[in-house]
C-alpha positions as CSV (number, residue, x, y, z in Angstrom):
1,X,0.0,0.0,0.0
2,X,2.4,2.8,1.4
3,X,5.1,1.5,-1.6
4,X,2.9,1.9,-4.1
5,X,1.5,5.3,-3.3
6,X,5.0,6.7,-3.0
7,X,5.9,5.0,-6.0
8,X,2.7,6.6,-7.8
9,X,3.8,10.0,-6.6
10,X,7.2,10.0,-7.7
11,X,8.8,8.5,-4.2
12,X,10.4,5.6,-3.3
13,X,11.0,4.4,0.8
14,X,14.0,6.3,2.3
15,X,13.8,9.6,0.1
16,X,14.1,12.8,1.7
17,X,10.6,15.0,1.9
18,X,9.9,18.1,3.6
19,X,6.3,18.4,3.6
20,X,3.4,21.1,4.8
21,X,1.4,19.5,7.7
22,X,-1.8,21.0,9.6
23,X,-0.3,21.1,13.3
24,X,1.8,17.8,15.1
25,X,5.6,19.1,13.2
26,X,6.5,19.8,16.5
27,X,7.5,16.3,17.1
28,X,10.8,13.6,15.9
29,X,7.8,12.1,13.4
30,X,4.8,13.4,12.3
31,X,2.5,12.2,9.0
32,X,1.2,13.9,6.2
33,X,-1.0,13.3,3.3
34,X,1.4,12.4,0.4
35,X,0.1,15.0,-2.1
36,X,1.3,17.8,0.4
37,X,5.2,16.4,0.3
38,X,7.9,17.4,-1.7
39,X,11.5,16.0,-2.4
40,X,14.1,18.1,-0.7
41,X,15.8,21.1,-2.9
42,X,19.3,19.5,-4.2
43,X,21.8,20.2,-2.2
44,X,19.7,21.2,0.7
45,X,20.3,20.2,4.2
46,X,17.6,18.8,6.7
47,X,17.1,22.6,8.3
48,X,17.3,24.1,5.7
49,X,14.3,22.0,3.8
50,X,12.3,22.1,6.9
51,X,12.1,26.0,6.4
52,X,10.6,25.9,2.8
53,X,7.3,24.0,2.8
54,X,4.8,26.8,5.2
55,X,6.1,30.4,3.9
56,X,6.3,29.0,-0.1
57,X,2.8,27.5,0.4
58,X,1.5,30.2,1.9
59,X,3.2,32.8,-1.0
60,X,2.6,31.0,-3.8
61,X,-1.0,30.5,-3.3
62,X,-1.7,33.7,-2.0
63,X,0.8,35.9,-4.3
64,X,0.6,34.2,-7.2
65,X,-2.6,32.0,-7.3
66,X,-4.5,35.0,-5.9
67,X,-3.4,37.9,-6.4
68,X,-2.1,37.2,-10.0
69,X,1.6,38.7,-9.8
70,X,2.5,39.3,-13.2
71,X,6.3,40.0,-14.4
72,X,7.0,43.9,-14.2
73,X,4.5,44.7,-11.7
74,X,5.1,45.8,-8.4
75,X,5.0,43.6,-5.0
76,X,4.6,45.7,-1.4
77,X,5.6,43.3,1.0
78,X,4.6,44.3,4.5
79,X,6.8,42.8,6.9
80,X,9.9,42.0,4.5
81,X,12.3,40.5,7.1
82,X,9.9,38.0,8.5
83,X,9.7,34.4,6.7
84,X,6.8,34.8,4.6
85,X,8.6,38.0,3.8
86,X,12.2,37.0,3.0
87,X,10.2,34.0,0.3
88,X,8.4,36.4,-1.3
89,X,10.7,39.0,-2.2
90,X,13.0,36.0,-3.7
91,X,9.8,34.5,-5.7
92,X,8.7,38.0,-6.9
93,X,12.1,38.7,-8.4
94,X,12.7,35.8,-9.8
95,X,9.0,36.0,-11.1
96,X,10.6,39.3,-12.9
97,X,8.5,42.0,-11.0
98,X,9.9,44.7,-8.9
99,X,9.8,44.0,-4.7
100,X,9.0,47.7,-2.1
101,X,9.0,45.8,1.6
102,X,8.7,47.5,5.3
103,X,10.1,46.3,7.9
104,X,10.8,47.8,11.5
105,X,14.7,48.6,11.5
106,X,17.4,50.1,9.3
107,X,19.0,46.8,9.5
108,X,16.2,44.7,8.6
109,X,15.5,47.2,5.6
110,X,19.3,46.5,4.5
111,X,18.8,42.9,4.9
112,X,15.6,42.7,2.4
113,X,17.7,45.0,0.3
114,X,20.2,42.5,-0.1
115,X,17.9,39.5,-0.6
116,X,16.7,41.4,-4.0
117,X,14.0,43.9,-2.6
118,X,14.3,47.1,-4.5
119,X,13.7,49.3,-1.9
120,X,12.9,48.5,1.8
121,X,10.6,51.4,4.1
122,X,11.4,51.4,7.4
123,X,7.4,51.3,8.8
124,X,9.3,52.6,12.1
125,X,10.4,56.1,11.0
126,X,8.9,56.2,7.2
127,X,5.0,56.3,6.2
128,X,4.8,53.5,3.8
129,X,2.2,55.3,2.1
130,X,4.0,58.0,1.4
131,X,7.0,56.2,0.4
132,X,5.6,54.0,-2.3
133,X,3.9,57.2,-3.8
134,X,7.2,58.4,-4.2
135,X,9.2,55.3,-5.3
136,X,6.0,54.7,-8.2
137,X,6.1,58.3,-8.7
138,X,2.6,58.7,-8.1
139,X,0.8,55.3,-9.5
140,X,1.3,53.2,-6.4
141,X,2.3,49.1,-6.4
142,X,0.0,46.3,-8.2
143,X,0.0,43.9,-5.0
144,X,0.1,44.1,-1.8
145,X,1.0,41.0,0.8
146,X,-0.7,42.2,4.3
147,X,0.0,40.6,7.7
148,X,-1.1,43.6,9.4
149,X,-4.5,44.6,8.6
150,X,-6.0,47.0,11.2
151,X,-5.5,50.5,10.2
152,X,-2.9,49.6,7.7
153,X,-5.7,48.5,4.9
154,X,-7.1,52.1,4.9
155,X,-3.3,53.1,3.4
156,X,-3.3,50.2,1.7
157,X,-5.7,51.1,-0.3
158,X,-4.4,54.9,-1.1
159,X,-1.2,52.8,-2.1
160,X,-2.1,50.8,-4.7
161,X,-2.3,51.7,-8.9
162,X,-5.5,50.7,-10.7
163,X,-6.2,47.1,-10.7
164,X,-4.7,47.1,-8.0
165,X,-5.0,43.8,-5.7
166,X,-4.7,43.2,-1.8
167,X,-4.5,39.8,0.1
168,X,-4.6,39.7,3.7
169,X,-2.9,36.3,5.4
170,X,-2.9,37.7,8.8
171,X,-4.7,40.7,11.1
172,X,-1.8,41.4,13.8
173,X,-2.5,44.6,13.8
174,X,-6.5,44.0,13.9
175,X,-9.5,43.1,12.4
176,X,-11.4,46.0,11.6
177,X,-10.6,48.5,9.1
178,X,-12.0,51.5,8.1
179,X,-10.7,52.5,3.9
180,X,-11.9,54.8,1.2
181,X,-14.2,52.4,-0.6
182,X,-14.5,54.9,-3.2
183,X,-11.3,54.8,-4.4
184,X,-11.8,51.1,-4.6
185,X,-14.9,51.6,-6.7
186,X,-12.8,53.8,-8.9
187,X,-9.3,51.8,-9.1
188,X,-11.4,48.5,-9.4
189,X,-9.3,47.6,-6.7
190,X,-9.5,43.7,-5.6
191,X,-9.5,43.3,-1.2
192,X,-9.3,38.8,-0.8
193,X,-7.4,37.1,1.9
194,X,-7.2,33.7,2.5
195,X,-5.8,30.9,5.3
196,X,-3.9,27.9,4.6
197,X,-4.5,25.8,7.5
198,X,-8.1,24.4,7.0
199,X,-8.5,24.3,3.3
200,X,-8.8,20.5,1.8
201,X,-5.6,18.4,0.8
202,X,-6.7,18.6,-3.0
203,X,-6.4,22.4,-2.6
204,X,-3.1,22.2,-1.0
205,X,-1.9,19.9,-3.5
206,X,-2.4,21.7,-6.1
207,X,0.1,24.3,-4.6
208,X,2.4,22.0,-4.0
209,X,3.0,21.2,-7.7
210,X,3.3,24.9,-8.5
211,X,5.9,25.0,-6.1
212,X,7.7,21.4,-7.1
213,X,7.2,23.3,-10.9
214,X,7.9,26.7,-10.4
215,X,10.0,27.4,-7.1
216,X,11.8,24.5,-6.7
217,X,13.8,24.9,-9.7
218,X,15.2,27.8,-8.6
219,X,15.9,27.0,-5.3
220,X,18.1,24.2,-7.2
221,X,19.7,26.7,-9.2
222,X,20.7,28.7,-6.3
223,X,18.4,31.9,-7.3
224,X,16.4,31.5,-4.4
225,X,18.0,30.5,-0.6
226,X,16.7,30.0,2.5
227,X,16.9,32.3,5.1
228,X,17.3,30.7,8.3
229,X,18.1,33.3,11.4
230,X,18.2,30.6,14.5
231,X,18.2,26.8,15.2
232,X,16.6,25.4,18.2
233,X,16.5,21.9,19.8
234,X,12.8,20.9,21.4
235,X,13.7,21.8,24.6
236,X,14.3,25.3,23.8
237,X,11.0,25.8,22.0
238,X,9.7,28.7,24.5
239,X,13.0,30.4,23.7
240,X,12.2,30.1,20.0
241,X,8.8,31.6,20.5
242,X,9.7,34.2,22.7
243,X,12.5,35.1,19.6
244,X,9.7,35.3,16.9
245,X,7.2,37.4,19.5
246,X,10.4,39.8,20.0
247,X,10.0,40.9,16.1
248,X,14.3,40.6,16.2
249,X,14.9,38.1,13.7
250,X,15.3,37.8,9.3
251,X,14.0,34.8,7.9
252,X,12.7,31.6,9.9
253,X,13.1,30.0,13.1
254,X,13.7,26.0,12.5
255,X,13.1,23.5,15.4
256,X,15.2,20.6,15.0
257,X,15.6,16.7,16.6
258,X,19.3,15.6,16.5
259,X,21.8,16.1,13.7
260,X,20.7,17.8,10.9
């Protein structure tokens, strides 16, 4: 049975799969359904392909499948430095559109900078609104990734060009927001969200072969690397929250069970 499903899905017993899974990967084992695996990156190490499976999900479906990103548009990525962040200004690039990201320090802003992001607004000292008038001279970006929400959609609105599109993946800065829904009348602006976690295997499959099709490759190629910022055995898996709740680090926090 379990031979012959790997076999139909292009695996064989003993390969190496990094997979997305909808809670339990805080554990030495954990299962998933077979159409959300995917064979490590070549040349990847065990941390390193444990970092790729929840932020390239999560971009490519909402980034791409959603929102549409088309090469020579213009991505606003709010929160550059952060996982999600760091994977979508390398798929956006390599996509062949042009990357604006915030993040909350001068060295965060430097390190989006050099991951490929065009320009990076520091949300701390800069309004992001007025910054990305300024950088589009006036048009404003195509999409915008928002883990924000809150008061931040009102601007988000005022920053976008005609046909412009929004996706929301997460409200840490609240849910209610009060915009201009005038100017969406007017732009024919698109407002969508979306959340990973409870949508059916099929739908998470599908993204999974975008990725194994589109990302992967790259990855491969060395275009696009992960962006790990700390390790942490199971033991130390307060200290790893308390890390991501502190806002200090680029890229992802990995958990990890022995040598990797």
């Amino acid at each position: 049975g379990d031979a012959a499903e790997l076999a139909q899905a292009g695996f064989k017993l003993g390969d190496k799969v990094c997979a997305l899974v909808a809670g339990g990967g805080y554990a030495e084992l954990c299962t998933a359904p077979i159409a959300q695996t995917l064979p490590y990156p070549k040349g990847l190490s065990d941390v390193e392909a444990a970092s790729l499976p929840e932020t390239f999900f999560t971009v490519w479906s909402n980034v791409f499948d959603r929102c549409h990103l088309q090469p020579g548009e213009t991505l606003l990525v709010q929160g550059g430095s952060s996982g999600i962040g760091v994977t979508a200004i390398q798929l956006a690039k390599a996509w062949g559109a042009k990357v604006i990201v915030t993040a909350g320090s001068d060295e965060k802003c430097a390190a989006c900078v050099k991951l490929g992001a065009d320009h990076a607004i520091n949300y701390k000292t800069q309004d992001f609104k007025e910054e990305v008038k300024r950088l589009t001279d006036g048009k404003g970006v195509d999409v915008i990734l928002d883990m924000v929400g809150g008061e931040y959609v009102a601007r988000e609105v005022e920053s976008l060009a005609e046909d412009g599109r929004i996706v929301i993946i997460a409200v840490q800065g609240g849910t209610k927001s009060n915009f201009n829904a005038g100017l969406v009348l007017r732009k024919r602006l698109t407002i969508t969200g979306s959340t990973l976690r409870p949508r059916p295997v099929a739908f998470k499959a599908a993204i999974a072969q975008a990725c194994r099709k589109h990302a992967w490759p790259l990855i491969e190629s060395g275009r696009i690397k992960p962006v790990i910022h700390s390790v942490f055995k199971p033991e130390q898996a307060a200290e790893a929250h308390a890390l991501m709740e502190s806002n200090q680090h680029i890229g992802k926090i990995v958990l990890t069970w022995g040598q990797a």
